[in-house]
Backbone bond lengths (Angstrom), bond angles and torsions (degrees), N, CA, C in turn:
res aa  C-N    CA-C-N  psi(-1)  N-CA   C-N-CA  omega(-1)  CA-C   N-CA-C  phi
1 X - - - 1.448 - - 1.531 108.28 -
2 X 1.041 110.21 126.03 1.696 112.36 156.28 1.107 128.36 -77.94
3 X 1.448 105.70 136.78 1.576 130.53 178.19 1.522 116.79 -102.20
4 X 1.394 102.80 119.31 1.405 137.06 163.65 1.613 141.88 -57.57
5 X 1.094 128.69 71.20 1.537 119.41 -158.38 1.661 116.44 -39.48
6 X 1.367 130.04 108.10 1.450 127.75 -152.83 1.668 87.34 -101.06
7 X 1.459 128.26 37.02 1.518 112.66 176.65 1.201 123.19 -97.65
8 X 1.271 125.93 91.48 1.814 100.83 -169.86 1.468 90.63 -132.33
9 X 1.655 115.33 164.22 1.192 117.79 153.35 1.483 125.31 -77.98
10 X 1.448 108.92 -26.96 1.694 89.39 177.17 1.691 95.02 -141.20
11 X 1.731 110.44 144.58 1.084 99.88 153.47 1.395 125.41 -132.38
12 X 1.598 129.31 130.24 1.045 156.01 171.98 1.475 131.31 -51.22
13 X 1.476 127.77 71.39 1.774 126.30 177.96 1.397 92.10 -58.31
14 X 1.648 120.44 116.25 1.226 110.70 135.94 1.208 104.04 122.73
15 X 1.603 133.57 120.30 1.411 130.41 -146.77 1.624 95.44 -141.44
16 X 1.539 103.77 27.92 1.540 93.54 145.54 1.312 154.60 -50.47
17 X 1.058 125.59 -157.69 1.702 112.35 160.00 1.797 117.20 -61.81
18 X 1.579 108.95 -49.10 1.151 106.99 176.59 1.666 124.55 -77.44
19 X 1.430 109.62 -33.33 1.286 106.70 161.03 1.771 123.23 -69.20
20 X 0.745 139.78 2.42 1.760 161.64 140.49 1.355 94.47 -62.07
21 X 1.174 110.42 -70.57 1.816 98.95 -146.88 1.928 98.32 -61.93
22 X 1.686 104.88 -29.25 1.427 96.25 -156.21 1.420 102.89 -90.99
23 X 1.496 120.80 14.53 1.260 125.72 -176.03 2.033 96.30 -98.79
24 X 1.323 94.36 -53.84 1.321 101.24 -174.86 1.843 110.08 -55.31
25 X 1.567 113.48 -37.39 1.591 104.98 164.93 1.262 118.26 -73.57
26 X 1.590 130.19 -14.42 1.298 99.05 173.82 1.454 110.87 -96.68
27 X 1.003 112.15 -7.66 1.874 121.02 161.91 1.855 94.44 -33.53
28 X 0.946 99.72 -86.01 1.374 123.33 174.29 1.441 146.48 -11.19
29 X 1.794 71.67 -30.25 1.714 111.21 167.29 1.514 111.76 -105.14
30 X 1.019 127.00 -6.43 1.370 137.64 170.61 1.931 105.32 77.24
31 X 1.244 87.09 53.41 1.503 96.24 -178.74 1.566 98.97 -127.85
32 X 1.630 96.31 141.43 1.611 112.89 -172.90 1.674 116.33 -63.45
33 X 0.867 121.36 131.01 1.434 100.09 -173.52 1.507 119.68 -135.14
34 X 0.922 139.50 105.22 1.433 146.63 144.60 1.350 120.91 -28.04
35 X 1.637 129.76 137.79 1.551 122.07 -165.37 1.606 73.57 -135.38
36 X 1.467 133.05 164.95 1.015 124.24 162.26 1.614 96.57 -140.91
37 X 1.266 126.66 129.30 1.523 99.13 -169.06 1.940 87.22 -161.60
38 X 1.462 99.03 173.57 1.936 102.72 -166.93 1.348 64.08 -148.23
39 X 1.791 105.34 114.56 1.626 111.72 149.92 1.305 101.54 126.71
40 X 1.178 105.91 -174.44 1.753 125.05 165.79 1.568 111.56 -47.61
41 X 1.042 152.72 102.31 1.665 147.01 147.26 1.544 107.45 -21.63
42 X 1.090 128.92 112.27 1.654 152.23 164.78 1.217 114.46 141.37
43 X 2.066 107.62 -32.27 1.497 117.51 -176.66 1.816 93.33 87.43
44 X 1.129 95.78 -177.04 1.663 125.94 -176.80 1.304 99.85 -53.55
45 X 1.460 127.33 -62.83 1.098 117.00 -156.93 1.757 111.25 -71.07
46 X 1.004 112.76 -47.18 1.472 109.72 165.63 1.389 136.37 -68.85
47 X 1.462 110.57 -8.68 1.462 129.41 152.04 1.218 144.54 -56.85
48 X 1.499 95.00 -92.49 1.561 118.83 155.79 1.684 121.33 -98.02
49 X 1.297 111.11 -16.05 1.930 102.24 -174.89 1.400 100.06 -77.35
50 X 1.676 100.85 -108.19 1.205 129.13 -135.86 1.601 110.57 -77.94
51 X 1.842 125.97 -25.28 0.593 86.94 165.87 1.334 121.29 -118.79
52 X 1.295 124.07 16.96 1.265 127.98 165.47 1.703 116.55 -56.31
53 X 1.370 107.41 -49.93 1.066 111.47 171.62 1.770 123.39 -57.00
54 X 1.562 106.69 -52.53 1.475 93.99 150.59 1.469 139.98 -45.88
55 X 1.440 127.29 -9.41 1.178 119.82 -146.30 1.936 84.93 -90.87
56 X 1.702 97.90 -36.11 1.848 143.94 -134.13 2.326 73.81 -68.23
57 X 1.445 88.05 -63.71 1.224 108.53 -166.43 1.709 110.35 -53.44
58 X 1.474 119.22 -38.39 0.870 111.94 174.98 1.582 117.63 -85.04
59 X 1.063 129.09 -22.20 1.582 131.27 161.81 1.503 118.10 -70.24
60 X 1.243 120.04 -3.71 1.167 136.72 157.34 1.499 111.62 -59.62
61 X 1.821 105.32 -88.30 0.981 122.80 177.09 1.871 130.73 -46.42
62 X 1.255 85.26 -8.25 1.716 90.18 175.39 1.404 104.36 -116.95
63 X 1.160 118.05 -13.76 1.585 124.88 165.65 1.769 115.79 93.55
64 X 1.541 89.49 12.85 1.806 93.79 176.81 1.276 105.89 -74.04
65 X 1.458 131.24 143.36 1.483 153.16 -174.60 1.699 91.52 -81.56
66 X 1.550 111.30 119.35 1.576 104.02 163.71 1.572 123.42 -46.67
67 X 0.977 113.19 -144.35 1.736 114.14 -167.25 1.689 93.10 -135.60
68 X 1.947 112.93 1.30 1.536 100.20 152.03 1.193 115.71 -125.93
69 X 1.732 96.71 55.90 1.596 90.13 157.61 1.498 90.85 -147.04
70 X 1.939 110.91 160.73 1.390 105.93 -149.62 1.698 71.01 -158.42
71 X 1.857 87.53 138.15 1.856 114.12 174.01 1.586 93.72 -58.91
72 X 1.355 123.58 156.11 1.405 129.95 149.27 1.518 107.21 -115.21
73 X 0.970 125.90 171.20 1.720 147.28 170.58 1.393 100.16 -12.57
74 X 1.124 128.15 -44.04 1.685 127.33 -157.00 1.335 102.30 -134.18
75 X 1.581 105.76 28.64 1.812 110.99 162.17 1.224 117.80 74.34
76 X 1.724 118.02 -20.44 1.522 104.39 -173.71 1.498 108.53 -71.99
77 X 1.075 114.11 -178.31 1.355 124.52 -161.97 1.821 97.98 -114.85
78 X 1.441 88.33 147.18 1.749 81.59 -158.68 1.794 100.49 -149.57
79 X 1.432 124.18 137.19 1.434 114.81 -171.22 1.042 129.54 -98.75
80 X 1.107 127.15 147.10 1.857 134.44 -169.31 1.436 90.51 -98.44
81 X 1.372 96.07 168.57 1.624 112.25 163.72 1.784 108.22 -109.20
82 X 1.210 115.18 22.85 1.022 94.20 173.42 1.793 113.59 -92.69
83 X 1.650 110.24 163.37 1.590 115.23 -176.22 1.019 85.96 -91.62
84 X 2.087 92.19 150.04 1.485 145.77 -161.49 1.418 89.77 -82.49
85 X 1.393 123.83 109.04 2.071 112.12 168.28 1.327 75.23 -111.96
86 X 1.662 86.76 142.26 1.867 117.35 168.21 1.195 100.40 -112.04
């Protein structure tokens, strides 16, 4: 069996946005840190919510074409199925 160094100063359930951010400040502090997390690191909201959707909204509002939609032959603008990575 392998052994794991169990020394840290802090450890963290949960690798949401706030468990991220509060891992990354105590980084910062030069403290050992443990993340413990099931999933993507940011969680939903930094994934798929809040700021994807912000990103959506602001490429909207400035009128930039995402990166799944693509000119055809006669310039119109036309949609892929491929997913939006931010």
């Amino acid at each position: 069996m392998k052994r794991f160094d169990m020394d840290y100063d802090i450890v963290i359930i949960g690798g949401g946005s706030a468990g991220f951010s509060a891992a990354i400040e105590a980084r910062k502090l030069n403290a050992k840190v443990l993340l413990i997390n099931d999933g993507l690191i940011g969680g939903t909201c930094v994934n798929v919510g809040c700021v994807p959707s912000k990103y959506l909204l602001k490429m909207a509002e400035i009128g930039k074409p995402s990166e799944n939609n693509r000119e055809n032959e006669e310039g119109k603008i036309r949609r892929t199925r491929r997913i939006l990575r931010v």
